[in-house]
N, C-alpha and C positions, 0 to 999 in steps of 0.2 A: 759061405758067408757066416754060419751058426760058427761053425767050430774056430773063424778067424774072432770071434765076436769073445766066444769063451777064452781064447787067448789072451783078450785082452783085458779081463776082467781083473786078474791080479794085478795089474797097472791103476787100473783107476779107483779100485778101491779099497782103501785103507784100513785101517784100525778104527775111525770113525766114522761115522753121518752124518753129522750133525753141521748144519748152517754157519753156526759161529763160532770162529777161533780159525778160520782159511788165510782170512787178509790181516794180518798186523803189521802197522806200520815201525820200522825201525831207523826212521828220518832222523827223529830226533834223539840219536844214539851218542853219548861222551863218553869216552875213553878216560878210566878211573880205576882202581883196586880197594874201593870199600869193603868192609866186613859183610861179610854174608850172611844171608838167614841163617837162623838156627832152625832144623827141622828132623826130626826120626823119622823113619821106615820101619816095615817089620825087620830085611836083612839087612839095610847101612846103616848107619846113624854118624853124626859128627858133620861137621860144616859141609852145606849144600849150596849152590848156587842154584835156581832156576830158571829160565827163561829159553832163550830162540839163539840157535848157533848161527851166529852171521858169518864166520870161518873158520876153516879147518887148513892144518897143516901138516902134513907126514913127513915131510924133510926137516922141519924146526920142532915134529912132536907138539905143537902147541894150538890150542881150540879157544875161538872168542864168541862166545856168549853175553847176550843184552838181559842183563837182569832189570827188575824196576820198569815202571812203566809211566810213560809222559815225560817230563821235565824232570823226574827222577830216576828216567834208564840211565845205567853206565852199560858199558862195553868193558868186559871180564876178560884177562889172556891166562889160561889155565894150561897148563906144562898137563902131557901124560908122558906114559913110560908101557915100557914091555907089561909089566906087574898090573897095567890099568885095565880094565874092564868093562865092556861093554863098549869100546872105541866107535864100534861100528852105528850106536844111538848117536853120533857127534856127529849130523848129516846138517851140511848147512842147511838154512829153509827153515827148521824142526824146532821144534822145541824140545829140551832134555832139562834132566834132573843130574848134574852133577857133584858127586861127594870126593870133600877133597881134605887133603891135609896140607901145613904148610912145611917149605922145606926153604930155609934158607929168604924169609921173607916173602916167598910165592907160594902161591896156590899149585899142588900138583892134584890131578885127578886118580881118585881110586877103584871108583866106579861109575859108570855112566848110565843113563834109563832114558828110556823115552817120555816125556810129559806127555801122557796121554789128558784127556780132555774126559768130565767127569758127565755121564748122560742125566738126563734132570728124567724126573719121575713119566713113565710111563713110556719112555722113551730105551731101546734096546740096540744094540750090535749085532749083523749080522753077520757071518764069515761068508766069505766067497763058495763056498762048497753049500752052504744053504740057498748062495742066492742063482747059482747054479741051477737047483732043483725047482726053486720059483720059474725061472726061465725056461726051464723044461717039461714042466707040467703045464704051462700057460697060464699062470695064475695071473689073475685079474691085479696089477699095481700101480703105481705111479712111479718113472722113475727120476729124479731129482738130481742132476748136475751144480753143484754148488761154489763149484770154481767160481774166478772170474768172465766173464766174458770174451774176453780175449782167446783166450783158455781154451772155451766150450766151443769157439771158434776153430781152432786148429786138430783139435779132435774132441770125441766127446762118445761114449756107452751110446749104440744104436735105442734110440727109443726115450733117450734120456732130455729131459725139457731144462733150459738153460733157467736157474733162477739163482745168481751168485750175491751173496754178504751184502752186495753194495743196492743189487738190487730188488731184494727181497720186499724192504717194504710197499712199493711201488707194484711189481709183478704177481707177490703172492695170491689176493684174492682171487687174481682172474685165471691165475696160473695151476693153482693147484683144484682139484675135487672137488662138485659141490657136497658129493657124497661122503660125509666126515667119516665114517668107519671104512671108508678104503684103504688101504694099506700103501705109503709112501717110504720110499727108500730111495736113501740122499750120500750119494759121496761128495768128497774133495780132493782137495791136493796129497794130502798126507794126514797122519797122524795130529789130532789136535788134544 
């Protein structure tokens, strides 16, 4: 049971912990080619798109990304090429940082990142190889499934207490610690 348990652990969690940024809605997504943020990085710089890959295509080469948010999301179709980079951040579900030039009136991509999600103060990531050593020392934690409920329903981290996005505000007080210095660790779906 342990060792199927640490199997599973690179599956459920991610790059982040954190509660919010799991569930965003892309209902109200329009299909459009506006101009794109301008934004630098340390190593790209030059027009970037941001937001959530709603799809990908290896036979037409081409990734659609929902920038903008509310009544102001479009839906992005951005060409890559062999030359592109980081193809493998273009997961639908995800959120990514696309840098792109234009060719011929289109956006082609030149690099691609994953939007990670930024932790607020006092707040940390742990890697799967530390939370390993938690679990194998017995360390006294809380552990925080942040999915949906659906989700938590068809699997879920042995030990892990279901409190997802939607229903946090509702379930937290009773849900979490009354002991506030106990240590809680929360995955999700992916990378936020």
């Amino acid at each position: 049971m342990k060792r199927s348990m640490i199997k599973l652990i690179p599956f459920f969690i991610m790059a982040s912990f954190l509660v919010t940024g799991c569930n965003h809605d892309t209902s109200s997504t329009v299909k459009a080619a506006k101009p794109a943020i301008e934004a630098k990085t340390q190593k790209s710089k030059g027009p970037v798109y941001k937001g959530k890959v709603v799809g990908k295509s290896n036979k037409a080469k081409s990734i659609s990304i929902v920038v903008g948010k509310g009544k102001k999301a479009k839906t992005i179709m951005v060409k890559f090429d062999k030359n592109t980079k980081g193809v493998e951040h273009a997961a639908k579900g995800h959120a990514s940082i696309i840098f792109y030039d234009m060719r011929d009136g289109q956006p082609w991509a030149t690099v691609i990142k994953p939007k990670l999600a930024k932790l607020p103060k006092g707040v940390s990531e742990i890697k799967t190889a530390d939370l390993k050593t938690l679990i194998d020392a017995k360390t006294d934690f809380v552990l925080i499934d942040a999915r949906p409920g659906k989700r938590y329903a068809a699997s879920h981290m042995p030990g892990a207490i279901s409190i997802g996005t939607k229903a946090y505000k509702k379930k937290a007080a009773s849900a979490l610690p009354k002991d506030k210095d106990k240590l809680l660790i929360m995955y999700c779906g992916g990378p936020t």
